[in-house]
C-alpha positions, 0 to 999 in steps of 0.5 A: 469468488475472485478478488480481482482490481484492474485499474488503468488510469492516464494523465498528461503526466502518467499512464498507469496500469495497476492489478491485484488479487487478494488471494494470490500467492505474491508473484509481483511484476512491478515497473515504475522507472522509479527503483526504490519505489518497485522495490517497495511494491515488492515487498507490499506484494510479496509479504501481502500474499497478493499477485500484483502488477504495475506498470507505469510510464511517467515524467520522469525527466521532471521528477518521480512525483507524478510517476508515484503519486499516480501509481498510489492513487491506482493501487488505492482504486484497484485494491478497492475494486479487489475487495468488492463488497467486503463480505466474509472479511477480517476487516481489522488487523495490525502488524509489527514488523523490525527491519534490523535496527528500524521498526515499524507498526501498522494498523488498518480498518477496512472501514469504506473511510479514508484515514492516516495517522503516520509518524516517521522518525526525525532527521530522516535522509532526505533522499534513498538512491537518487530518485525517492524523495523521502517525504513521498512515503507519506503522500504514498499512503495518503494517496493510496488510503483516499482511493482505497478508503481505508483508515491506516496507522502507521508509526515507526517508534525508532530506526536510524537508516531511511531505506530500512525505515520506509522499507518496514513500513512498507512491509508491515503495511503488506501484512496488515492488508494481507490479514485485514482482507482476508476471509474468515469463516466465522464471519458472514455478511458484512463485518459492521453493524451498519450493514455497509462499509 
C-alpha cells in the first residue's frame, strides 16, 4: 500500500508543490526561498521518517508571509492525502523532545478534525535571521492542522533562544507524526469506534 501525498497548489502569490511518503526513510529536498523555514522542514522530514519534497515559488520581494503559509496549507493537504483512509494507523501519539536549553512537547490525534492548542515561551525574538517572523510558527501549525485535520498540542514549558524553541518544536511535531501515522499490527480497521475518522 503506498502512502503517498502529491499536492500542487498555484495562487497570484505562490505556486507550490509539495509530496510526502509516510514510510520513507527521511530523504528531504526542500526549497522555499525562505532559509529558516527549509531548515525546519528539514527536520520535520528528517526525524518523521518521511521523504518529503517541496518546492515553492512565492512573493518574496513582499515578504515570506505568503511563501509559508501556502506551503503549510499544501503540507496539510498532502499529508492528508498520504494517510488515505487511516486504516491500520496508531492514530495517538505524542513526543517530548529538548533542544538544548528549549523543550518542547506535542501531542497529535489523527482524529479527521482539525484542532491547536499551542503555547510558546513570552518574550520570544521577534525574528530568526532576517526572514522568519516568529509569530508564523503559530499560523505554520494552523495552517497545516486546517488541511490535515488533525488535533495537535504543542506547548513549549521553557526555552531562551527562538531558533531553539521554534526548532524543538518542529522536531517533536516529526516524531509524533511519525508515531501517530504509523502501522500497527494490532490494529485492524479504522482506529474509532465511529468507523470513520
Amino acid at each position: 500500500m503506498s502512502r503517498v501525498g502529491r499536492v500542487e497548489r498555484g495562487t497570484k502569490e505562490t505556486k507550490v508543490v509539495v509530496e510526502i511518503d509516510l514510510d520513507g526513510t527521511g530523504r528531504v529536498d526542500v526549497s522555499t526561498g525562505v532559509g529558516f523555514f527549509d531548515h525546519m522542514l528539514d527536520q520535520l522530514g528528517k526525524h518523521g521518517s518521511f521523504d518529503l519534497t517541496v518546492q515553492t515559488d512565492g512573493d518574496l520581494h513582499i515578504d515570506s508571509h505568503h511563501t509559508i503559509e501556502d506551503t503549510s496549507i499544501a503540507l496539510g493537504q498532502a499529508f492528508k492525502q498520504a494517510l488515505g483512509d487511516k486504516r491500520g494507523i496508531r492514530r495517538f501519539a505524542d513526543a517530548s523532545i529538548p533542544l538544548d536549553e528549549s523543550l518542547a512537547q506535542v501531542t497529535v490525534d489523527l482524529s479527521g478534525r482539525p484542532y491547536l492548542v499551542h503555547s510558546e515561551p513570552e518574550g520570544m525574538a521577534p525574528m530568526i535571521g532576517r526572514e522568519y517572523d516568529t509569530t508564523m510558527t503559530r499560523h505554520i501549525f494552523e495552517s497545516f492542522v486546517a488541511n490535515a485535520e488533525v488535533a495537535l498540542h504543542i506547548h513549549v514549558p521553557y526555552g531562551r533562544n527562538a531558533h531553539h524553541i521554534v526548532e524543538a518544536q518542529f522536531k517533536a511535531l516529526a516524531r509524533a507524526l511519525r508515531y501517530a501515522s504509523e502501522l500497527d499490527p494490532r490494529v485492524h480497521g479504522i482506529p474509532s469506534t465511529k468507523g470513520a475518522l
